[in-house]
N, C-alpha and C positions, 0 to 999 in steps of 0.2 A: 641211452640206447645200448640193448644188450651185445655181446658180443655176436651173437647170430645175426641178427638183426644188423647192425654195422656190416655183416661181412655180402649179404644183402642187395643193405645199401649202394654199398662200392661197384656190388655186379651191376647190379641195373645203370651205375652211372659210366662203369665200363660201355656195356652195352652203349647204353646212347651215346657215348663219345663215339663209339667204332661207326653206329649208322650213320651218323652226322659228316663222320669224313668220307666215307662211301658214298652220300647223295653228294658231296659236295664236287666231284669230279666232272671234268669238264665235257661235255657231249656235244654232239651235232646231230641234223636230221637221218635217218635213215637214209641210205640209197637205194633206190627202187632197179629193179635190176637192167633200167635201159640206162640207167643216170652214167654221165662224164665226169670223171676224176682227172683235172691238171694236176700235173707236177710241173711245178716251174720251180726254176734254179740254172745252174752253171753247170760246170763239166762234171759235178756230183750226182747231176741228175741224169746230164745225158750219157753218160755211162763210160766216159776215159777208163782205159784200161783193162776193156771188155767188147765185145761185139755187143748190136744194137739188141739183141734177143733177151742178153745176161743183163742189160741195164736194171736198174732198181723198179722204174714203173712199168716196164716189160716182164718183171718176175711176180711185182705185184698184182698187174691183170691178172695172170696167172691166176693167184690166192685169191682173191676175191673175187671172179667174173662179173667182174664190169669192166669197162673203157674205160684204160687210164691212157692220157697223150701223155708227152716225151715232151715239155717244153724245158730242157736243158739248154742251155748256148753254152760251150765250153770259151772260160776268158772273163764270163762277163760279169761286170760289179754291180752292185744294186741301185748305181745311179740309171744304167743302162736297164737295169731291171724292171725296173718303174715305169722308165720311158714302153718297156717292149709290153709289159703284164698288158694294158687296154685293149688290145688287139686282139690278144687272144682269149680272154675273159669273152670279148665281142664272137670270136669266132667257133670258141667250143660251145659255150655258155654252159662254163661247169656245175655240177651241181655241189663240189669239193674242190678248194684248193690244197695241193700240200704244197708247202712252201718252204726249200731249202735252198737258203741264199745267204751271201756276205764271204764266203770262202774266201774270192780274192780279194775282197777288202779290209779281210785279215791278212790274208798271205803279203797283200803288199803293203801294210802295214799302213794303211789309209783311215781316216777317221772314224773311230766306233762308234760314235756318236749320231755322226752324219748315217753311215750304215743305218745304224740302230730308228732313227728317221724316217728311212728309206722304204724299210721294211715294214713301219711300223704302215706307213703308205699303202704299201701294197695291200696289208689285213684291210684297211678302211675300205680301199676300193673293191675288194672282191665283195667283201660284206655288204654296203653299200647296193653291189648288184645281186642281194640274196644268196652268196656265195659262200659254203661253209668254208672255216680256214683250220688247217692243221698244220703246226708249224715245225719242223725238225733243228735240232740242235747241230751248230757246225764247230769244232774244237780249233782254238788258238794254234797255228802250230809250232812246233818246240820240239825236245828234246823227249818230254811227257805230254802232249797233247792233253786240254781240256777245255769240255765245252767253253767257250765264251758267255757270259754270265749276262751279256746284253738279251740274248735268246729267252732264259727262263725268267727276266723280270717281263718281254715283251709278251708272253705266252700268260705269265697273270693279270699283266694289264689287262689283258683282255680276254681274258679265261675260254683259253684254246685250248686244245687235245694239244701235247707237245712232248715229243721222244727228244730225250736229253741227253742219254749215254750209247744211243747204235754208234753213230758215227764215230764216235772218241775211242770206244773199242777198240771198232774195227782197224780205225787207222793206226790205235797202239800194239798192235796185231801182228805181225810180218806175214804170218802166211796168208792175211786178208788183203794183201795189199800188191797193186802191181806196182808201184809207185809210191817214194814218201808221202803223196799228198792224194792220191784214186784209192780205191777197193781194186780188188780183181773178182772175178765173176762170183768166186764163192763170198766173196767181202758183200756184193750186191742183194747176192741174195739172202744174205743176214741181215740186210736194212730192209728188206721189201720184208719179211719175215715179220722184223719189229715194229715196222708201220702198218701192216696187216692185224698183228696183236693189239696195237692201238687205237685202229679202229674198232675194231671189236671192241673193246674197254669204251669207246667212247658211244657205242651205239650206232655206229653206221653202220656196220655189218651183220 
């Protein structure tokens, strides 16, 4: 093979490397614009740190005009989680979960495993009722916060839309932060931002 010809070669096989990892990304269905977006999670969701207006899925309705609920519980670990997500799966019938959970079952230093379990639960059960799942990354915390690595092997398992560095950011952040462990209002709304962008990426927007 000449040297033109080799050099050729390598583009087209660029090229089909590049589309290859570009179709490979993970999507969900459209949301038609009467559909319900839950967010369920803990006090990450429901917005510590900020008024109910500034929370994450209060910013996010915003960006994307659709219904997004406020299922935060501040406190609560994803044994609780699991027990509470039926309920509300039953009573929105979303057509999107985002799921940002395990915070305090890192923070209190409780099984990652189990967590990691827990969670994996809740993707089965929203999916299960036809329920798209987008999962958000929550960071260890420490001195340097970083995501938790249970989040992005549970987002391949099951090849989810999943933001991996908002939260890790923000929280290593100060002026995003009302609290070593919350965002403040502008913190929130750099997460609704990056969950907004990810949906887009992922095709629901």
């Amino acid at each position: 093979m000449n040297p033109k010809s080799l050099s050729r070669h390598c583009c087209l096989l660029l090229l089909l490397s590049l589309a290859a990892c570009g179709s490979s990304l993970p999507s969900v269905s459209p949301l038609g614009e009467d559909a319900v977006v839950l967010a369920f999670g803990d006090s990450l969701t429901f917005g510590t740190g900020s008024d109910e207006k500034q929370s994450y899925p209060a910013r996010l309705e915003a960006l994307i005009h659709r219904t997004v609920i406020n299922g935060g519980v501040p406190g609560e670990v994803t044994g609780q989680g699991l027990e509470r997500l039926p309920g509300l799966l039953e009573k929105c019938e979303p057509a999107l979960l985002i799921l940002c959970h395990g915070g305090n079952d890192l923070l209190r230093k409780m099984d990652e495993n189990k967590a990691a379990d827990n969670i994996r639960a809740m993707i089965r059960m929203a999916k299960g009722r036809g329920t798209d799942v987008v999962l958000i990354g929550v960071p260890k915390p420490g001195l340097f916060p970083s995501t938790a690595a249970l989040y992005g092997d549970i987002a391949k398992e099951f090849d989810i839309p999943y933001e991996a560095k908002a939260l890790t950011d923000i929280l290593s952040t100060g002026s995003l932060k009302s609290d070593p462990i919350h965002p403040n209002a502008d913190g929130y709304d750099k997460l609704a931002r990056s969950v907004a962008a990810l949906l887009k990426t992922a095709k629901a927007i």
